[in-house]
C-alpha positions in Angstrom: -53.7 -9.8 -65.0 -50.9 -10.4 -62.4 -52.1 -8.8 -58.9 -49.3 -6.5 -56.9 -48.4 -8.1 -53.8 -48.3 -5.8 -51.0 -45.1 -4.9 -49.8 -44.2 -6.4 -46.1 -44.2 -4.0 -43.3 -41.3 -2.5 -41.9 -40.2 -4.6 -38.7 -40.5 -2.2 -35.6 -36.9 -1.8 -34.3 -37.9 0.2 -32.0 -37.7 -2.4 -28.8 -34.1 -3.9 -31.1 -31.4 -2.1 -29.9 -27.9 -3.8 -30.1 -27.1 -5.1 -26.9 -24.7 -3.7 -24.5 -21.8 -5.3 -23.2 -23.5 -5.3 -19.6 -26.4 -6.7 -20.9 -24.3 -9.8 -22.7 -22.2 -10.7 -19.7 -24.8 -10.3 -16.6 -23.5 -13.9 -15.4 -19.9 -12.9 -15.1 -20.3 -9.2 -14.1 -18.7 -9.3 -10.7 -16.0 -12.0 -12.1 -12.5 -11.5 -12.3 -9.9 -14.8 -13.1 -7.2 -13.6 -10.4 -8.8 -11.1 -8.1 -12.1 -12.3 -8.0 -11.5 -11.8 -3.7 -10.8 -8.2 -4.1 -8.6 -6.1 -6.8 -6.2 -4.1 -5.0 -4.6 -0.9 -5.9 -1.0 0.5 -5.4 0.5 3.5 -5.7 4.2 3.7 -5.3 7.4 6.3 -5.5 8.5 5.2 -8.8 11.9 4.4 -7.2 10.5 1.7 -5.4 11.8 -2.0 -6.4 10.2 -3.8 -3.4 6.1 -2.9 -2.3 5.4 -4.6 -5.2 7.1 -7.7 -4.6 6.5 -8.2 -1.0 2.7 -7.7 -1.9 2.9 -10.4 -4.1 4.4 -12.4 -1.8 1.8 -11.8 1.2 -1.3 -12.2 -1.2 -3.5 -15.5 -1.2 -5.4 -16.7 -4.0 -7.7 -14.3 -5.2 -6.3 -10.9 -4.5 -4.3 -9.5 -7.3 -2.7 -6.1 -7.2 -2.4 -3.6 -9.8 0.7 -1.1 -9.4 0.8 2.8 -10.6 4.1 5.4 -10.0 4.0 8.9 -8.6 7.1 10.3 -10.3 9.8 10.9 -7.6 13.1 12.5 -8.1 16.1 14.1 -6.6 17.5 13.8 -2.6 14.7 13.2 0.1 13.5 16.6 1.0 10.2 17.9 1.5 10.1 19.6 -2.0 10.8 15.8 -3.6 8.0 14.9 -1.1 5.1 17.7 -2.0 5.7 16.9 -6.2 5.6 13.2 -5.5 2.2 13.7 -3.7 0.8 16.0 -6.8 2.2 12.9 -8.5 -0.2 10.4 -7.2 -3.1 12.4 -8.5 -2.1 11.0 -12.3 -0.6 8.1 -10.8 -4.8 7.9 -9.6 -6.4 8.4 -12.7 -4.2 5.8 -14.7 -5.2 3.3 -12.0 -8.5 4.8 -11.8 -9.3 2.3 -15.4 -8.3 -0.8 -13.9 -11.3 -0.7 -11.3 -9.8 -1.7 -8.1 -11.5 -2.2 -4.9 -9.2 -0.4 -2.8 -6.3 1.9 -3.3 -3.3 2.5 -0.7 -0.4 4.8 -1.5 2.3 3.2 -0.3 5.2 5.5 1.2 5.4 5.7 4.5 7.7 9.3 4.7 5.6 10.4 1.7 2.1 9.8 3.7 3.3 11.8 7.0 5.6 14.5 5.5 2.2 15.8 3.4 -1.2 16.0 4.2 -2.4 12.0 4.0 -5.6 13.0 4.7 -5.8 15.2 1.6 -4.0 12.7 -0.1 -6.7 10.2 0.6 -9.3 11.9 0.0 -7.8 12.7 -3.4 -7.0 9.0 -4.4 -10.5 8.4 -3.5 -12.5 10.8 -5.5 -10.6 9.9 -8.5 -10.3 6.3 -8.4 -13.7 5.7 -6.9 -13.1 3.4 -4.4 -11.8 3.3 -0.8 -8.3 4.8 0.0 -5.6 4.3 2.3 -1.7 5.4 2.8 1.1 3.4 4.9 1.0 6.2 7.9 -2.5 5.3 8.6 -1.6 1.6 8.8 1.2 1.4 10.9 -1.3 3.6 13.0 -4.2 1.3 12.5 -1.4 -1.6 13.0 0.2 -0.8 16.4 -3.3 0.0 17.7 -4.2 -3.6 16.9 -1.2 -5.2 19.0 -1.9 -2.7 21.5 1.5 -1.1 20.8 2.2 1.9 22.9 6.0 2.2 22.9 8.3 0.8 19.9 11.4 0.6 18.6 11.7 2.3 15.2 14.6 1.5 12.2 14.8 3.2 9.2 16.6 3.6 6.2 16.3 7.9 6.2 18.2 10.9 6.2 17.5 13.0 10.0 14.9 15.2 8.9 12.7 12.3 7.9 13.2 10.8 11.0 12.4 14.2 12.7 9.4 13.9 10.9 8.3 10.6 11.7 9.0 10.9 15.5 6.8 13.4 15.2 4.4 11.9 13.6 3.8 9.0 16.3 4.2 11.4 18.9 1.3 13.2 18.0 -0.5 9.7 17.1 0.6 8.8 20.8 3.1 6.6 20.0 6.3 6.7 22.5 9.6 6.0 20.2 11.8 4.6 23.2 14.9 4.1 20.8 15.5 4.2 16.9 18.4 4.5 14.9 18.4 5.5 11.0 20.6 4.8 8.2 21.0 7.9 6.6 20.1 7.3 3.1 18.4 10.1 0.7 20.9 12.6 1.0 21.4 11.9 -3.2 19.2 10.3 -5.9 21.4 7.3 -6.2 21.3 6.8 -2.3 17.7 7.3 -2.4 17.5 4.1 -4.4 19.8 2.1 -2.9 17.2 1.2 -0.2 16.0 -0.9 -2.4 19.1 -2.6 -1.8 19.9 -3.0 1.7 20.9 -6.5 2.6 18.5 -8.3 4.8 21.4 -8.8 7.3 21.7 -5.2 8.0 18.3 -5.0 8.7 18.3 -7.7 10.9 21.4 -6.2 13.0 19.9 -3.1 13.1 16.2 -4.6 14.6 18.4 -6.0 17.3 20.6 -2.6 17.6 16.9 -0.6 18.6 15.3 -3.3 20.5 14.5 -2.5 24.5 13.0 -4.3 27.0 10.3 -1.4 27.5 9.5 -1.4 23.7 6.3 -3.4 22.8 7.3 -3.8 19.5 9.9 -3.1 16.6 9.2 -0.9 14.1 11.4 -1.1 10.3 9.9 1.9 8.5 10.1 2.8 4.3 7.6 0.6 1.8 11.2 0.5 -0.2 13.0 -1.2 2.5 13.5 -4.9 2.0 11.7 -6.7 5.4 9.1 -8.7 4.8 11.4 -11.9 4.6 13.0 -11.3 8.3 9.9 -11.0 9.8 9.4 -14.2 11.7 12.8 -14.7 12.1 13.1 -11.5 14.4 9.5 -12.2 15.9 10.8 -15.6 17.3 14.2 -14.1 18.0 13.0 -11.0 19.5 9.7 -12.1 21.0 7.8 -9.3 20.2 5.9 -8.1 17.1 7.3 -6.9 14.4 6.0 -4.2 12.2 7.3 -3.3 8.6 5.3 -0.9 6.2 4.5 -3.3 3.5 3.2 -5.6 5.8 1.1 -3.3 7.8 -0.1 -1.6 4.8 -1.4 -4.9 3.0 -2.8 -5.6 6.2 -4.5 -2.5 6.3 -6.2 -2.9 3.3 -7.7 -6.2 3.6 -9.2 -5.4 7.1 -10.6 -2.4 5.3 -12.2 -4.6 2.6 -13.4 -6.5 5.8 -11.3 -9.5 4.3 -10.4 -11.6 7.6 -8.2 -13.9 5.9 -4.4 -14.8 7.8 -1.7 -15.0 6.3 1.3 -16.8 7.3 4.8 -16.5 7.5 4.5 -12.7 7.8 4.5 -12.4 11.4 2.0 -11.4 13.9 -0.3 -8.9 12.3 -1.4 -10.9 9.1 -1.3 -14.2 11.3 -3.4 -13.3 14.6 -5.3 -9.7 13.7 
């Protein structure tokens, strides 16, 4: 007579979930391979040929950047200026998924001809994560150097530059000369900032420059600068402050990052 054998019990599953993707890579969770120093975020007009590249330039091992585009169109006016700032918002939530440290919108006309601090606060909220723009840098910037009176280049049409003067006057900033080149008037000039040889912005830092100014100023994150730094600094003998430069600098105070970085000038070298 053959006995039944019992059937086996049913294994308890109940403490055997599949594990999770956190739960598999605990020992690498706060690694990345190029910015395991700090991810940073950039939001740019999507005319803009050079942030990115002067960033990428300035950045030591470690920091990588990750780039988004607000959509910007037509002449500079403050219509182009208000859609570009709606702009960022999806510009934020595609960079939102790459989980950056930090996020900086860099335009310098774009961050003082709207509200930056709505803008900020915007960028923020959406991409969870600190936020900056280049008007608060060049603030945060010439308040470092003790900069109280500058000269100030730029590559705008006159009622950007009304707008900037502006700007540092109410941020108590004395412009003591400035000259612009009056591009923006079209789309195509617009973009050809982009383009303006390095020897015309050198000329036109020693054009502005004054004995009372504590500093030069070259404004627009699409103006090519970064390169002529150090050359004006030892030629000048004052600091010299570009938007990409004071923007990057920016953020890696804010991520409390108090690395220097050469051959930028001043700011990234001493502060």
């Amino acid at each position: 007579m053959n006995t039944p054998v019992p059937a086996k019990p049913a294994a308890d599953t109940s403490q055997q979930s599949e594990p999770t993707l956190a739960s598999t890579i605990k020992h690498v969770s706060l690694y990345d391979p190029y910015g395991w120093m700090a991810k940073i975020g950039l939001i740019i007009p999507s005319t803009n040929t050079v942030n990115e590249y002067e960033w990428y330039k300035m950045a030591p091992p470690g920091i990588s950047i990750h780039t988004a585009r607000a959509l910007l169109t037509g002449k500079a006016s403050q219509s182009s200026y208000d859609i570009m700032a709606q702009n960022t918002r999806k510009a934020a939530e595609e960079l939102a998924t790459a989980e950056c440290d930090i996020v900086a919108y860099g335009c310098t006309s774009g961050s003082f001809l709207c509200s930056r601090e709505e803008i900020t606060r915007d960028l923020a909220a959406i991409c969870g994560c600190p936020a900056t723009t280049t008007s608060d840098s060049i603030i945060a910037a010439f308040r470092a150097l003790g900069v109280k009176r500058l000269a100030m280049g730029t590559p705008y049409v006159d009622f950007v530059n009304q707008g900037e003067l502006k700007f540092l006057r109410d941020e108590g900033i004395e412009v003591v000369a400035w000259h612009g080149m009056g591009l923006g008037e079209t789309q195509a000039e617009r973009r050809s900032i982009n383009r303006v040889p390095p020897q015309s912005v050198f000329r036109m830092a020693r054009l502005i420059d004054r004995p009372e100014a504590d500093a030069i100023f070259l404004s627009c994150t699409a103006l090519p600068a970064a390169m002529l730094i150090a050359d004006l600094e030892a030629e000048i003998g004052k600091p010299v402050i570009t938007s990409n430069q004071a923007t990057f600098w920016n953020v890696l105070r804010t991520l409390k990052l108090n690395m220097k970085v050469k051959g930028f000038g001043r700011l990234l070298e001493q502060h």
